[in-house]
C-alpha positions, 0 to 999 in steps of 0.5 A: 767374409770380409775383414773389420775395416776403419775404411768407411761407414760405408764398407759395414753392414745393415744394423740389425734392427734395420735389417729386421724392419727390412724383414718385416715389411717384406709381406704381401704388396704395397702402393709403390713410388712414395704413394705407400704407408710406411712412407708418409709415417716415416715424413711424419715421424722425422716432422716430430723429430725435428720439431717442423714441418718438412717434405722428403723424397726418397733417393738411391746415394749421397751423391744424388741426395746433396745436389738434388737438395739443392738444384730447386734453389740454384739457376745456372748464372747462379752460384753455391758457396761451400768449404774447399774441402767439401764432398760437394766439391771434391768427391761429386765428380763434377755432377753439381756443375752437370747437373745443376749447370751452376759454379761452384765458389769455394770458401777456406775452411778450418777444421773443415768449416767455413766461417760467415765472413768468407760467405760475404765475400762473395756477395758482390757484383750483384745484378752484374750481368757479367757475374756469377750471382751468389745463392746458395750456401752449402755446409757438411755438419758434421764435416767431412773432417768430423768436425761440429760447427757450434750453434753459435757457428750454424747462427752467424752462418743462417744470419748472413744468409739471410742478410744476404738473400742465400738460401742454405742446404746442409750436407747431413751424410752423417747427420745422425752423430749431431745430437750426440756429439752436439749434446743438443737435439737434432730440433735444436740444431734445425731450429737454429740453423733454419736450413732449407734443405738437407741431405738426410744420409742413410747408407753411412748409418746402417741401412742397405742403402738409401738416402732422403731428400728433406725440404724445409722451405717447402715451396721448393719441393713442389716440383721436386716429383719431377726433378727426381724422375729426370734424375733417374733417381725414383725408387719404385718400393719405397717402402724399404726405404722407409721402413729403413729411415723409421727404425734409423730415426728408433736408433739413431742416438744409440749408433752415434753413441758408439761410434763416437765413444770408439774414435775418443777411445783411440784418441786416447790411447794414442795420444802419448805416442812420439811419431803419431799425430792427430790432425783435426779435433775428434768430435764424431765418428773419425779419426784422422791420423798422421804418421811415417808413410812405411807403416802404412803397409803394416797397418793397413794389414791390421785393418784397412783404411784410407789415405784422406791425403798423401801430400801430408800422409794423413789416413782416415779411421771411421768407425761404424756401428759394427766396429769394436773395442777389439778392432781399435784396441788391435789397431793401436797395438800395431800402431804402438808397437810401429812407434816404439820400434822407430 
């Protein structure tokens, strides 16, 4: 068995009350490709949860959820707007630019979060056979810094989009963290951003794996059976994939509430060392610490984790549904013992 890692949500295991809805729907045979049960139950339940009406489609990873979620929106002489730190852009490989055969255009961001008025920027040179047109704006919420962009924020940004004929995706890889970290519904959040699309993330939150496609502007989704197929990225026994969404959408508040409580715990108790330095504001299930690069090596020892940026030496602590108080308590001894001792 493998150590308790703070390297990724994605290095833990099924929750286990996913695994049991795993469990229980493996009897007997069902209707396979989307056409099953259990996979219109869980489009009806996430309908409610939401508060609006909505198409998903199953897809196997991340990486496939963000850019097929937003390629019935985008021509190729068009353009996606998202944040420069953004997973569209920096972890993609590229595969937006494949496969949707459209430019990226990238806005700074603070804290991880772009602001409306970078978005207008780009709304120039429009019908200008020469240019790029702008299209689409894409945002992470939470961020890939774990930050929460405010409903005051989701409401400037939908409002310019409007204003400006783009359509809006969000990147919802960790979706599940807003309501507690929000401390609103996750309808509200819908209700007020108005997306047209979000990648509903699943294998970060204690599924096997799996991710959903959700489309608001549902127009859109009409052709989506065909895109998916032509992106190789059609599961066959898609009721394991929803059996997995049903329950996550069960306990969903209850892994959020964990995680979060974990990294505000490390927060704390290393906010009074010397030679330790948090770098964005803790909001969800992440801490990113700065600290001397030789205590790597010691900490890591400790409990494996990332460096989000070896320019600045900056590591990335993720909490899963499956990290304990003893793992960051342990953590915090090595790294408070590293301090004292510099």
């Amino acid at each position: 068995m493998f150590k308790q890692s703070f390297g990724s949500d994605n290095h833990s295991g099924i929750h286990p009350e996913i695994l049991k809805a795993l469990i229980e729907v493996n009897q007997s045979h069902s209707a396979s490709y989307g056409t099953d049960e259990l996979s219109r139950e869980f489009e009806d339940k996430l309908s409610k949860t939401l508060g609006t009406s909505l198409k998903s489609f199953f897809v196997f990873n991340g990486t496939a959820a963000n850019v097929l979620a937003i390629k019935p929106f985008v021509k190729s002489y068009e353009s996606i707007l998202c944040s420069d730190i953004a997973h569209l852009h920096v972890d993609e490989c590229a595969a937006p630019e494949m496969f949707i055969g459209s430019k990226l255009q990238l806005l700074p961001s603070e804290n991880g979060k772009i602001k409306a008025q970078d978005i207008k920027t780009h709304i120039q040179r429009l019908g200008d056979q020469h240019a790029v047109q702008p299209r689409l704006v894409s945002i992470t919420q939470p961020t890939e810094v774990g930050t929460i962009y405010s409903l005051e924020e989701l409401k400037e940004i939908k409002n310019t989009c409007s204003e400006h004929n783009l359509f809006l995706h969000i990147d919802g890889a960790r979706f599940v963290l807003n309501e507690k970290a929000m401390n609103c519904s996750l309808k509200t959040l819908i209700q007020t951003a108005q997306p047209d699309s979000l990648s509903f993330g699943g294998g970060k939150n204690g599924l096997m794996l799996g991710e959903a496609v959700v489309f608001f502007n549902t127009e859109y989704a009409k052709d989506f059976k065909y895109i998916r197929k032509q992106a190789m990225q059609l599961p066959s026994k898609t009721r394991f994939f929803a059996a997995q969404f049903i329950k996550l959408l069960d306990v969903y508040n209850e892994i959020a509430e964990h995680e979060i409580k974990l990294a505000k715990l490390l927060e704390e108790k290393i906010k009074n060392l010397k030679n330790t330095e948090i770098a964005f504001p803790v909001q969800t299930n992440v801490v990113f610490l700065k600290f001397p690069k030789a205590w790597t090596k010691t900490l890591k020892q400790c409990r494996f984790f990332y460096m989000w940026d070896t320019g600045e030496w900056i590591a990335r602590i993720m909490m899963s549904f499956d990290s304990t108080e003893e793992d960051v308590l342990e953590f915090y001894k090595t790294l408070k013992h590293l301090d004292e001792n510099h």
